[in-house]
C-alpha positions as a Markdown table, in Angstrom:
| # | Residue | x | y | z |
|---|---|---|---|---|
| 1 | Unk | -19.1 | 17.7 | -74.0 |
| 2 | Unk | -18.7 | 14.5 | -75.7 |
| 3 | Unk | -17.7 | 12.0 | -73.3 |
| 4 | Unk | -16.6 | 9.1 | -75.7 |
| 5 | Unk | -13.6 | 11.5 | -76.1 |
| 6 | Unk | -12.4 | 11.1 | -72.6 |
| 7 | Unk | -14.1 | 8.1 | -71.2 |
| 8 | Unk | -11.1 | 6.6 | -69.6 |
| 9 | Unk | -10.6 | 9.6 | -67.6 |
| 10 | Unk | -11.8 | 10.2 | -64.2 |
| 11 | Unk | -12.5 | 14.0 | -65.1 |
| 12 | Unk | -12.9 | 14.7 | -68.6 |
| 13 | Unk | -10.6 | 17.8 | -70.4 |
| 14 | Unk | -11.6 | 21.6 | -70.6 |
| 15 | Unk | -14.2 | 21.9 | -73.3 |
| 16 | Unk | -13.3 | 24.3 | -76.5 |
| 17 | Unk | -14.8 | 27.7 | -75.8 |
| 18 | Unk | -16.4 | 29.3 | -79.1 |
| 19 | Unk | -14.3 | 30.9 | -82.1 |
| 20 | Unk | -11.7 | 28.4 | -81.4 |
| 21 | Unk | -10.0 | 29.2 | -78.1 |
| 22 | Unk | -10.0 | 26.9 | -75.0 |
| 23 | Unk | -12.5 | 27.7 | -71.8 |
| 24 | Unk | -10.1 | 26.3 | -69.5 |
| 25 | Unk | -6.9 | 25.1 | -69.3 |
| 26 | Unk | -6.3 | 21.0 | -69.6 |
| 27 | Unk | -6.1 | 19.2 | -66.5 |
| 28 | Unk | -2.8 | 18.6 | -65.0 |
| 29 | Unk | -1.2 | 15.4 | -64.0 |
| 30 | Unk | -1.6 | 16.5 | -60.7 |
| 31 | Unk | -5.3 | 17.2 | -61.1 |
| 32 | Unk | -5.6 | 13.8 | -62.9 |
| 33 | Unk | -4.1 | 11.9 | -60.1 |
| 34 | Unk | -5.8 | 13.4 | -56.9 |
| 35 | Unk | -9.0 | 11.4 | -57.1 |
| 36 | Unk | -7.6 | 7.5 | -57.8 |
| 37 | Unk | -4.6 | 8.2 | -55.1 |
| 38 | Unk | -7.4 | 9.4 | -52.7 |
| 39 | Unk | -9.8 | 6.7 | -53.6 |
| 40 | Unk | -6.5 | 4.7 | -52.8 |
| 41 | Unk | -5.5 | 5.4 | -49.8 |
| 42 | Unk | -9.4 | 5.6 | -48.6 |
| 43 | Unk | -9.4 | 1.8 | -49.6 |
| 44 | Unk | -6.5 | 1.0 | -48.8 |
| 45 | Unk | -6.3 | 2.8 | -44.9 |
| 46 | Unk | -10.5 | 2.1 | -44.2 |
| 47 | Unk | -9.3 | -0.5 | -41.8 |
| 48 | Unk | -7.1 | 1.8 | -39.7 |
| 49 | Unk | -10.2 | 4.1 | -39.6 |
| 50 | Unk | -12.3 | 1.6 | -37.2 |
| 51 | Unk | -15.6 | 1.9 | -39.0 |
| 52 | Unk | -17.4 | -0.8 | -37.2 |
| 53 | Unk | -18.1 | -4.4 | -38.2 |
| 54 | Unk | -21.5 | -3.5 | -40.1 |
| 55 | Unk | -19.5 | -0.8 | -42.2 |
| 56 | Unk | -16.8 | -2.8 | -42.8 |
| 57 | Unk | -19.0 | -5.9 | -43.7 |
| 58 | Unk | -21.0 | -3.3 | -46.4 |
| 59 | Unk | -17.6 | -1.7 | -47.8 |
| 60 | Unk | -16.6 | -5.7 | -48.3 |
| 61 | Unk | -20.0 | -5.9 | -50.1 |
| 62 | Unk | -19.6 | -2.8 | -52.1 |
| 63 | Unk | -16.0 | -4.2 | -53.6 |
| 64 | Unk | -17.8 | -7.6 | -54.5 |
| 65 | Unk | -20.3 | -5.6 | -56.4 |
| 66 | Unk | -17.4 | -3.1 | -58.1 |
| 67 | Unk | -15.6 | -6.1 | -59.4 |
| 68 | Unk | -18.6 | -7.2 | -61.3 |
| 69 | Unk | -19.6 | -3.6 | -62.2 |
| 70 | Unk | -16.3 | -3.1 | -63.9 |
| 71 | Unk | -16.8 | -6.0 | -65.9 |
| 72 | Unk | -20.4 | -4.5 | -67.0 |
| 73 | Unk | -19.3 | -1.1 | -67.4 |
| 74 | Unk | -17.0 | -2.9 | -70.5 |
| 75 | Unk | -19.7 | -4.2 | -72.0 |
| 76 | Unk | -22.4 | -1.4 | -71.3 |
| 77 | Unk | -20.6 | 1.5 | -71.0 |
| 78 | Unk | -17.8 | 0.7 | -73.9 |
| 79 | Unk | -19.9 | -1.9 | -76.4 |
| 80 | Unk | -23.1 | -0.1 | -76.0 |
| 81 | Unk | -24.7 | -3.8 | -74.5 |
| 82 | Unk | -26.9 | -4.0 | -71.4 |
| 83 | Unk | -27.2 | -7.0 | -69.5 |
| 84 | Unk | -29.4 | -8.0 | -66.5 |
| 85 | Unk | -28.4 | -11.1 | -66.4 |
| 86 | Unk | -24.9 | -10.4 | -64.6 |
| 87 | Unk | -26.0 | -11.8 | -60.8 |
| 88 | Unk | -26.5 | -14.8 | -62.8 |
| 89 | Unk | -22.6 | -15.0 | -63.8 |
| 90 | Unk | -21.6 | -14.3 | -60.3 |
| 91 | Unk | -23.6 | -17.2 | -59.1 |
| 92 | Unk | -21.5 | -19.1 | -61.9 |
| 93 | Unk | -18.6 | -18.3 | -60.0 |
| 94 | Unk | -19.8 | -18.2 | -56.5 |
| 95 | Unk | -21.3 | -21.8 | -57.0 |
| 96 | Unk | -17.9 | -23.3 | -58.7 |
| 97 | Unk | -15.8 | -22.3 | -56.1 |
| 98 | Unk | -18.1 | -23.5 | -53.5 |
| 99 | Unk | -18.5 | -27.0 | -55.3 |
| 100 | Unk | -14.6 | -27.1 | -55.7 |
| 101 | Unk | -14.1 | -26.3 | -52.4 |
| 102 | Unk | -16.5 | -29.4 | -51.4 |
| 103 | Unk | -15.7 | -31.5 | -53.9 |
| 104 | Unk | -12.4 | -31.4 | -54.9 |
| 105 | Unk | -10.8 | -29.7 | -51.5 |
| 106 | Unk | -9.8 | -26.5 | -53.8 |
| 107 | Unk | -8.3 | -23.8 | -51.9 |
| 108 | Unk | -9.6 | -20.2 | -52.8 |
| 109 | Unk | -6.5 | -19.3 | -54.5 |
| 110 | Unk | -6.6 | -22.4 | -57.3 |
| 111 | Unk | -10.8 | -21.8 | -57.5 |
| 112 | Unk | -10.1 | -18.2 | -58.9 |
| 113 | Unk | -8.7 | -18.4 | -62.4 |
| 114 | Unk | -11.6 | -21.7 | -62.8 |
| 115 | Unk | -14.6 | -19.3 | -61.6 |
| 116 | Unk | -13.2 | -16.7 | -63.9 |
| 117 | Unk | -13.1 | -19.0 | -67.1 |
| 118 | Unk | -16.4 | -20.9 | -66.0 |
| 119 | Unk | -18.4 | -17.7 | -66.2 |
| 120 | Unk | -16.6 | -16.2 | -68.9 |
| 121 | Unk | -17.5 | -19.8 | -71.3 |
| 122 | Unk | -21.4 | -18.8 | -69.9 |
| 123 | Unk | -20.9 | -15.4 | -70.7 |
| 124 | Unk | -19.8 | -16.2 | -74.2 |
| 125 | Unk | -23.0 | -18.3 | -74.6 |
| 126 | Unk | -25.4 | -15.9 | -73.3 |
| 127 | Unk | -23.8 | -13.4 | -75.7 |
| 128 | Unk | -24.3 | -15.6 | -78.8 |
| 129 | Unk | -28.1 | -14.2 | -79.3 |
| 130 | Unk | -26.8 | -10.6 | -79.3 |
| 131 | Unk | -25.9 | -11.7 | -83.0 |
| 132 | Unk | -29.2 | -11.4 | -84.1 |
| 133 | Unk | -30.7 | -9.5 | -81.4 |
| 134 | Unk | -30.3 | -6.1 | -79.8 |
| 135 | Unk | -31.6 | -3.7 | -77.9 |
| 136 | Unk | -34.6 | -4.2 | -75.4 |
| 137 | Unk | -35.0 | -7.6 | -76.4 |
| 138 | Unk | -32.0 | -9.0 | -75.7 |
| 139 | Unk | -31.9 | -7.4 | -72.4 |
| 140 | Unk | -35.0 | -9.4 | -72.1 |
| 141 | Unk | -32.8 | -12.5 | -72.8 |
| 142 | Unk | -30.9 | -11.9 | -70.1 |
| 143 | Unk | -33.3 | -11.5 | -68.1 |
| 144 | Unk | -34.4 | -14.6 | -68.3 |
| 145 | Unk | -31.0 | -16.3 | -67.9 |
| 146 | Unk | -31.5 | -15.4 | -64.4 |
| 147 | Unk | -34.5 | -17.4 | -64.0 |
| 148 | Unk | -33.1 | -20.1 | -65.6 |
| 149 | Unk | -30.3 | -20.1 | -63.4 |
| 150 | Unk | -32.3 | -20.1 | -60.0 |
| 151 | Unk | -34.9 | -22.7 | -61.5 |
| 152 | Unk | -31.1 | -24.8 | -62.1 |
| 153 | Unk | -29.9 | -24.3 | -59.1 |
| 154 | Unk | -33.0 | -24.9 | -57.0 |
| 155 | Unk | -33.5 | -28.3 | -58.9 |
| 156 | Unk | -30.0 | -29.2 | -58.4 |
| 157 | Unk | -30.3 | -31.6 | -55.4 |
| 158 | Unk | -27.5 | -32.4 | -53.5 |
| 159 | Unk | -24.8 | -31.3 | -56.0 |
| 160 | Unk | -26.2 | -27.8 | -56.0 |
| 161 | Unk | -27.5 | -27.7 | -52.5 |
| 162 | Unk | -31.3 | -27.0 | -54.3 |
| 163 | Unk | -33.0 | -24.3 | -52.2 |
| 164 | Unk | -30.6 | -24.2 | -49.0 |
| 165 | Unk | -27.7 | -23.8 | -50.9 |
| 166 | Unk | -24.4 | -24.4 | -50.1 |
| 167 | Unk | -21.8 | -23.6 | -47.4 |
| 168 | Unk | -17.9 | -23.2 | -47.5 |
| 169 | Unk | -15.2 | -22.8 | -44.7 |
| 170 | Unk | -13.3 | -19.6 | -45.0 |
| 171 | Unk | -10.0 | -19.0 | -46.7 |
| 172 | Unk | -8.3 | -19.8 | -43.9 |
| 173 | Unk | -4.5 | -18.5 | -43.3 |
| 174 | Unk | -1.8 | -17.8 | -46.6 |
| 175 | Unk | 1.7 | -16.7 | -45.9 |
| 176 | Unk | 0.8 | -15.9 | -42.0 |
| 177 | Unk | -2.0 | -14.0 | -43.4 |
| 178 | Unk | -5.7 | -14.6 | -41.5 |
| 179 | Unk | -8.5 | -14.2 | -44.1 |
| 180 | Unk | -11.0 | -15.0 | -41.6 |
| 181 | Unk | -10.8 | -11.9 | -40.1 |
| 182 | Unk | -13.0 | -9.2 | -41.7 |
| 183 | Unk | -10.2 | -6.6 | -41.7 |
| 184 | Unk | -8.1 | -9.3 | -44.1 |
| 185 | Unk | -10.8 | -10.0 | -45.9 |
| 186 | Unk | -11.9 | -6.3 | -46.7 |
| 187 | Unk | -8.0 | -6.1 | -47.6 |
| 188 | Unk | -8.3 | -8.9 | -50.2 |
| 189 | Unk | -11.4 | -7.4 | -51.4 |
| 190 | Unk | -10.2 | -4.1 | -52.1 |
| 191 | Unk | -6.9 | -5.1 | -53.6 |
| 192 | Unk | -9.2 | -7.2 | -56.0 |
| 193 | Unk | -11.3 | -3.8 | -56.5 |
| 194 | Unk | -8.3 | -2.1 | -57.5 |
| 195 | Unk | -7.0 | -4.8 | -59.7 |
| 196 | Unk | -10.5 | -4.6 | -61.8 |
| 197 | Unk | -10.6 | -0.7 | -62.2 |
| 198 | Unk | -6.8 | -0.8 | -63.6 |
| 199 | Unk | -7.8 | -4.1 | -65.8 |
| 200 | Unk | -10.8 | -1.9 | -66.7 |
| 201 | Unk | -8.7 | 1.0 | -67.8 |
| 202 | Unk | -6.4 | -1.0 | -69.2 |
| 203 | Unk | -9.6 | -2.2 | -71.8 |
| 204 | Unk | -10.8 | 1.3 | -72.4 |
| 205 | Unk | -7.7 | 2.8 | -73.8 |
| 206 | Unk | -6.4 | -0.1 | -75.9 |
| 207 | Unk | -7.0 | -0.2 | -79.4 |
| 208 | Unk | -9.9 | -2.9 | -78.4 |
| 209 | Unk | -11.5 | -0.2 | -76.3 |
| 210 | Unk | -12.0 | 2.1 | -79.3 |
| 211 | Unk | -13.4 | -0.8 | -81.4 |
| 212 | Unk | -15.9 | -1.3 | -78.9 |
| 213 | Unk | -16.9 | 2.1 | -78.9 |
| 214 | Unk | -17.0 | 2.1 | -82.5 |
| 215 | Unk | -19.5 | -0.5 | -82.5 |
| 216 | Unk | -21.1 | 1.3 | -79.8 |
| 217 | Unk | -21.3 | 4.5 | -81.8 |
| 218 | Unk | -22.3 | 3.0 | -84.7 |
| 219 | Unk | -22.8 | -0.8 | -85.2 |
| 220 | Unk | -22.8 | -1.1 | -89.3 |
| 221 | Unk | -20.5 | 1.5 | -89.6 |
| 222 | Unk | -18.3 | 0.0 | -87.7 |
| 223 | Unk | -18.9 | -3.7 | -89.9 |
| 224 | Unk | -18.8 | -1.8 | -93.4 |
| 225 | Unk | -14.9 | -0.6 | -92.4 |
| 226 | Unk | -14.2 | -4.5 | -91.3 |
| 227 | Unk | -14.4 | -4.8 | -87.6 |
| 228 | Unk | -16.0 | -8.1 | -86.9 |
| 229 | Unk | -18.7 | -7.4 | -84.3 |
| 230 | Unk | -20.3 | -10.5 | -83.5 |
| 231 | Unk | -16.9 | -11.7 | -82.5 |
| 232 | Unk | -15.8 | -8.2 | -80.2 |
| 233 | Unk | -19.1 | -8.4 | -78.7 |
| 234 | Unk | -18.8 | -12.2 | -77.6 |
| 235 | Unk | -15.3 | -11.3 | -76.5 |
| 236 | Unk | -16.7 | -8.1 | -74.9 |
| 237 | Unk | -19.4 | -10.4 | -72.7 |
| 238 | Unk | -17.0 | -13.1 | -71.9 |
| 239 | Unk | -14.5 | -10.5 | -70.3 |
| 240 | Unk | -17.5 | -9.0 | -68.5 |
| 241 | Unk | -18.4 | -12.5 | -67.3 |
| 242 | Unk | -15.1 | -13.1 | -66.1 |
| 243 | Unk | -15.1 | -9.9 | -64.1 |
| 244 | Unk | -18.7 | -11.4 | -62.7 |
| 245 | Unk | -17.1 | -14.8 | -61.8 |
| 246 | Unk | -14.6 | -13.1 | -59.4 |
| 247 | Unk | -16.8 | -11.2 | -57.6 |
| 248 | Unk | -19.0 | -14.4 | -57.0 |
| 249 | Unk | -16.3 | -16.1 | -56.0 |
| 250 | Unk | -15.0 | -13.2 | -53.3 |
| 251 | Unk | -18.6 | -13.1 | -52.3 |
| 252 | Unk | -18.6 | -16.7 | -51.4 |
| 253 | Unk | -15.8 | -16.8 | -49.2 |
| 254 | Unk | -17.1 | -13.6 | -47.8 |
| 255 | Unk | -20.8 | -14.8 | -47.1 |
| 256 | Unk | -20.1 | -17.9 | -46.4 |
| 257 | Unk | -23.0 | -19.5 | -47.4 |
| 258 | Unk | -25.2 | -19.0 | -50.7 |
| 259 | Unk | -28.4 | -19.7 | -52.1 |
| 260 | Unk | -30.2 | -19.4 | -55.4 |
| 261 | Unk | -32.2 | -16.4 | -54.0 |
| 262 | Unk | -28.8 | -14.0 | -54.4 |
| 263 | Unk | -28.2 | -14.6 | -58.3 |
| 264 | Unk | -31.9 | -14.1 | -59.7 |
| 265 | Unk | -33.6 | -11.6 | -61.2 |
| 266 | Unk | -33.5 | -8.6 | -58.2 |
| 267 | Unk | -29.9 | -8.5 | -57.7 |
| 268 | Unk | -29.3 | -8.5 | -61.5 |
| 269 | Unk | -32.1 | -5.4 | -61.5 |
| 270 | Unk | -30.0 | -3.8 | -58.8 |
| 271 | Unk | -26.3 | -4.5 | -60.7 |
| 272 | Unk | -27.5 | -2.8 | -63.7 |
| 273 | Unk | -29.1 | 0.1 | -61.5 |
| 274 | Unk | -25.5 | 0.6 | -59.9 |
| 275 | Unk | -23.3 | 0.7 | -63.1 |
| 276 | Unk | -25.9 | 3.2 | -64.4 |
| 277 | Unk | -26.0 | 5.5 | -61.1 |
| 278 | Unk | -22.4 | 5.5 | -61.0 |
| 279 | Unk | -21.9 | 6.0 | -64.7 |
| 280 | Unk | -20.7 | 3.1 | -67.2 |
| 281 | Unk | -18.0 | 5.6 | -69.3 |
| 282 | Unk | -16.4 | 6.9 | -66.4 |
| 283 | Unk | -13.1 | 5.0 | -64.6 |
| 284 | Unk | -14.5 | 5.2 | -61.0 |
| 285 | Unk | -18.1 | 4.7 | -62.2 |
| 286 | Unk | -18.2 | 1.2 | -60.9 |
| 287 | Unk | -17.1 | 1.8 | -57.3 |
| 288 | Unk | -19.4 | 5.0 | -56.9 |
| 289 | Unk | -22.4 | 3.2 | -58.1 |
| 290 | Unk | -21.8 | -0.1 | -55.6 |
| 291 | Unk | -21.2 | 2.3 | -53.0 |
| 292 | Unk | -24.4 | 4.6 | -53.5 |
| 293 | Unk | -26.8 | 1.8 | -54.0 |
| 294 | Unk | -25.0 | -0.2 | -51.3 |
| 295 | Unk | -24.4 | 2.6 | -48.5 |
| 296 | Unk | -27.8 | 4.4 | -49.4 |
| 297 | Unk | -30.2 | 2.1 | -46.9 |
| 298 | Unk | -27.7 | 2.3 | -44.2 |
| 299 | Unk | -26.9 | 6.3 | -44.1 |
| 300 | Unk | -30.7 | 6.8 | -44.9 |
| 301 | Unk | -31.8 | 4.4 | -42.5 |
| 302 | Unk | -34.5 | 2.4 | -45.0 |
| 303 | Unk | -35.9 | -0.9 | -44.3 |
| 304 | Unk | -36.2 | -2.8 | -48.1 |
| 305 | Unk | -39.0 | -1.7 | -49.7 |
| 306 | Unk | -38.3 | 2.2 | -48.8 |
| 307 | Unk | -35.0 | 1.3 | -50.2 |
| 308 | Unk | -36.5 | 0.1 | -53.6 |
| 309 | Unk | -38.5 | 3.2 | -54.1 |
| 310 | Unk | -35.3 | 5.3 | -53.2 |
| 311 | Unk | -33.5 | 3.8 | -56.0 |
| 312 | Unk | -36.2 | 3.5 | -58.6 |
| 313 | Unk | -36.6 | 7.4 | -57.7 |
| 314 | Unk | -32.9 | 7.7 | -58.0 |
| 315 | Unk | -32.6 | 6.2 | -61.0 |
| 316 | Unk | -35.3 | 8.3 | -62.9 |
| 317 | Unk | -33.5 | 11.8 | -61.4 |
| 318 | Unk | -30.3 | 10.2 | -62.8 |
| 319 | Unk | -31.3 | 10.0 | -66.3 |
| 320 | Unk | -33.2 | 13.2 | -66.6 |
| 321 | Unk | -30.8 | 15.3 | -65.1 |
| 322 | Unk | -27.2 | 13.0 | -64.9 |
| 323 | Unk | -27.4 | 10.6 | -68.0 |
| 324 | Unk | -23.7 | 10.1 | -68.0 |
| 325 | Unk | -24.1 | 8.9 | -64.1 |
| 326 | Unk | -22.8 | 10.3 | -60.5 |
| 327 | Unk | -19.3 | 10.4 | -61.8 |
| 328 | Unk | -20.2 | 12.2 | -65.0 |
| 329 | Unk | -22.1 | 14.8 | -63.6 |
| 330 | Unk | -19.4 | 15.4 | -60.9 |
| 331 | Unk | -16.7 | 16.1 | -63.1 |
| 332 | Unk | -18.7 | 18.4 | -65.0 |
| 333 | Unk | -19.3 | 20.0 | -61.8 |
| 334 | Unk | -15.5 | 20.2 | -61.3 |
| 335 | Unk | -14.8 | 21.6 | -64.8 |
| 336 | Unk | -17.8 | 24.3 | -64.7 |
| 337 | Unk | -16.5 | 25.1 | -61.2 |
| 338 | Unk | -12.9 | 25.7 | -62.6 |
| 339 | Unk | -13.7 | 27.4 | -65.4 |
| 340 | Unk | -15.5 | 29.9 | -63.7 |
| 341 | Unk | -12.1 | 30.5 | -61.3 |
| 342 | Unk | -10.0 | 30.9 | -64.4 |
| 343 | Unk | -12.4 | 33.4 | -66.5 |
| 344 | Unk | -12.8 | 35.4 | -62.7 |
């Protein structure tokens, strides 16, 4: 099954049988709809299930890291272009609201749209080598960005906070509304999750979407017929940086305190592991992936290092059995399942 066909679909159609007739009947609207209302109302009523601070402070985690990973599945899993370098752009954003806040006593609310353009203005310069580069080496590029961005940061002095960082009060209270507490602030966090998959969507079944995956598919094809690529695949990383400057921003509030340490090279590493275990095609790829790679130490019970090897192995199993991700290979699952109730 080709799965550029039906990559903004949470499950993907029935597959043509051979000699021309179908396997399985299309999915209904019904069938179409049961997984995002259910992922839904689980984000959505979580709070009302009294999971505990720690799971509650790890689900707030897991939508910071969906946001970004919704920005990354556009440019990976749509424009064919992997980046490490993505912690990196949600320092961008976690930093600029936490100097704005300092600085300039800018509430949380007037911070967001300036994180979002400040990281998608780096985004747009990080993608400029992918003009001439591609491919392993420019992953290497980003890469590096991250190093950069620590060795920045850490040098920073005072306006930067160098190695200790840099704190920042809470959100405080809107419209009778108390973000300090976690429960609010989960709230916030998944209505921001939500907000990024239907943006997301909304990307991968516009006309840009099928550009992207044009170029994806087929880079000088897609340049002989007159798209111009440089310029959708700057675009492409600048909305993907914008996605990355949110989440740094949520994440601020959230932590309430950062430090270079959270935007170098092993949380990139780990970004591009989740995008990839969830799968980058696939609508709810983000959110499975932050919530595998996020959940998997706790349910598991692994101190750090196991919980390296765990994903490394994880990885590796993956792309020799799931190369389309979790997601992928579950609605595959779905389809064989159903297919095999129809024929009975």
């Amino acid at each position: 099954m080709d799965l550029a066909k039906t990559e903004s679909l949470d499950l993907p159609q029935a597959e043509p049988a051979k000699g021309g007739s179908v396997g399985a009947p299309r999915l209904t609207w019904m069938e179409r709809a049961i997984v995002p209302a259910g992922v839904f109302l689980l984000l959505i009523g979580l709070p009302w299930l009294h999971p505990g601070y720690r799971l509650l402070s790890l689900a707030v985690s897991t939508g910071v890291n969906t946001i970004a990973l919704c920005g990354l599945a556009i440019l990976f899993g749509q424009a064919g272009i992997m980046s490490v370098g993505h912690a990196a752009l949600m320092g961008v954003g976690a930093y600029a609201g936490a100097i704005l806040a300092r600085d300039l006593d800018m509430s949380f609310w007037a911070a967001l749209p300036c994180a979002a353009l400040l990281a998608a203005a780096v985004a747009g310069l990080v993608g400029l080598p992918s003009l001439r580069v591609g491919g392993h080496h420019f992953v290497i590029i980003t890469f590096a960005l991250c190093g950069l961005f620590t060795i920045v940061l850490t040098n920073g002095g005072a306006f930067t906070g160098a190695a200790t960082g840099l704190d920042i009060a809470p959100i405080g209270t809107v419209f009778g509304v108390n973000f300090s507490k976690l429960q609010n602030l989960y709230l916030l966090a998944a209505a921001f999750v939500l907000a990024s998959i239907g943006l997301m969507r909304l990307v991968m079944t516009s006309s840009y979407g099928r550009t992207l995956r044009s170029i994806r598919e087929n880079e000088t094809l897609a340049a002989a017929l007159g798209v111009n690529v440089g310029l959708h695949k700057i675009v492409a990383f600048m909305i993907s940086g914008a996605f990355a400057g949110v989440a740094g921003l949520v994440q601020v509030y959230f932590l309430q305190h950062i430090s270079p340490d959270l935007y170098g090279a092993f949380p990139s590493v780990y970004i591009a592991l989740m995008v990839m275990l969830g799968g980058p095609r696939m609508l709810l790829g983000p959110l499975m992936g932050a919530f595998i790679v996020t959940f998997l130490p706790e349910v598991l019970n692994l101190d750090p290092i196991d919980a390296r090897i765990a994903y490394g192995v994880g990885l590796i199993l993956v792309i020799l059995l799931l190369p389309g991700g979790v997601m992928a290979g579950l609605a595959h699952l779905y389809l064989s399942c159903r297919r095999c109730v129809v024929r009975s």
